[in-house]
C-alpha positions as a Python dict, from the first residue, in 0.01 Angstrom:
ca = {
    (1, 'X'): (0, 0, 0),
    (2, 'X'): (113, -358, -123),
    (3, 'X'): (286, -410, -443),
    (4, 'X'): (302, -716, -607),
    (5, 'X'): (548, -766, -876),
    (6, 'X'): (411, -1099, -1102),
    (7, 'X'): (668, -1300, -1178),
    (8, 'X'): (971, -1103, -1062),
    (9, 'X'): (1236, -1168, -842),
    (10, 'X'): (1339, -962, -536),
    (11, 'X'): (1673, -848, -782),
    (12, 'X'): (1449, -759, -1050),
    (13, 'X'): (1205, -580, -834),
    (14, 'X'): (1504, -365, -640),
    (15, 'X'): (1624, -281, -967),
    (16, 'X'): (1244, -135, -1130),
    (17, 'X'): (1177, 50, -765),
    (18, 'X'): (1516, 250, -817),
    (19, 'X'): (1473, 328, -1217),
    (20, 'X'): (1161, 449, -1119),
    (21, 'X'): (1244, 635, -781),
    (22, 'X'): (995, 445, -551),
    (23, 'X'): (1004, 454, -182),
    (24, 'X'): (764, 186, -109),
    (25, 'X'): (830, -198, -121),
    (26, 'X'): (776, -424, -417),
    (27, 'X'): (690, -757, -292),
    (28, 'X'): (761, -1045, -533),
    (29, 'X'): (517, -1332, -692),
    (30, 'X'): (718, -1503, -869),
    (31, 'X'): (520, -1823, -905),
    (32, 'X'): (207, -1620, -941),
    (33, 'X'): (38, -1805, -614),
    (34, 'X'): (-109, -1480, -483),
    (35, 'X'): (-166, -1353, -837),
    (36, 'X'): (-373, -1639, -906),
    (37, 'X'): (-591, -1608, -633),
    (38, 'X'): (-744, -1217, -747),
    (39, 'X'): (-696, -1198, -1119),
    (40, 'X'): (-676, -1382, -1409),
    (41, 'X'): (-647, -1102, -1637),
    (42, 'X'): (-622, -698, -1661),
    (43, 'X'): (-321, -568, -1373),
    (44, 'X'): (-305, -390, -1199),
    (45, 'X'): (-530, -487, -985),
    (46, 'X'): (-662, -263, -712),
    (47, 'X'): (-806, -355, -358),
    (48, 'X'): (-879, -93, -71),
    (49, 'X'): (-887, -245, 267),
    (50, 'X'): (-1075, -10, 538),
    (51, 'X'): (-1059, 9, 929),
    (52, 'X'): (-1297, -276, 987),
    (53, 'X'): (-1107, -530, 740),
    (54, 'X'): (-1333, -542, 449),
    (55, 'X'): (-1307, -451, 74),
    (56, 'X'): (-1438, -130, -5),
    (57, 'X'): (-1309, -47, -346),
    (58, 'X'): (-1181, -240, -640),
    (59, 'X'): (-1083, -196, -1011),
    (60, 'X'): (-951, -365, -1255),
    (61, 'X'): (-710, -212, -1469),
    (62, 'X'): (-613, 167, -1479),
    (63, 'X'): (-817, 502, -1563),
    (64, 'X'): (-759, 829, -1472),
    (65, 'X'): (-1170, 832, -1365),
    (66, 'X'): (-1082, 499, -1157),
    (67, 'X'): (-778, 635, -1027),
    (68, 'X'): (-914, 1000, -918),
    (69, 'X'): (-1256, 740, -705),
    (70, 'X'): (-961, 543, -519),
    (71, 'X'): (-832, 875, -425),
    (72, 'X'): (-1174, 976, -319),
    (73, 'X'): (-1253, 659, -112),
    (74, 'X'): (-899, 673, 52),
    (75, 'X'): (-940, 1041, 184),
    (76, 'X'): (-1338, 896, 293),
    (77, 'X'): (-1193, 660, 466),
    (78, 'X'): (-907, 781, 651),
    (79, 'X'): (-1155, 1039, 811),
}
């Protein structure tokens, strides 16, 4: 998993990952150069690599419906 944080700064991203109790990295965008280049509007912003390298899920936004299909496609996948 990759997390972008849109215009934060490595501080400001520490700080949100332990209020909120996540173990995975934040990665800042501060200028919004890799924001830019896969939205324009609606975050987050999902993309699910598999094996081979290519896309095979996206959503914009969040829904529990869209949510619970990214779950499904991960366990597909991983098998």
């Amino acid at each position: 998993m990759l997390v972008i944080g849109r215009e934060h700064s490595d501080a400001e991203l520490a700080v949100y990952n332990e209020k909120k109790g996540f173990t995975f990295p934040l990665y800042p965008d501060k200028d919004r150069a890799i924001y830019s280049k896969f939205a324009n509007s609606l975050i987050p912003r999902c993309y699910l690599i598999g094996k081979d390298g290519k896309v095979i899920y996206t959503s914009k936004g969040y829904t529990e419906e869209g949510f619970s299909e990214l779950m499904e496609k991960i366990e597909k996948a991983l098998k």
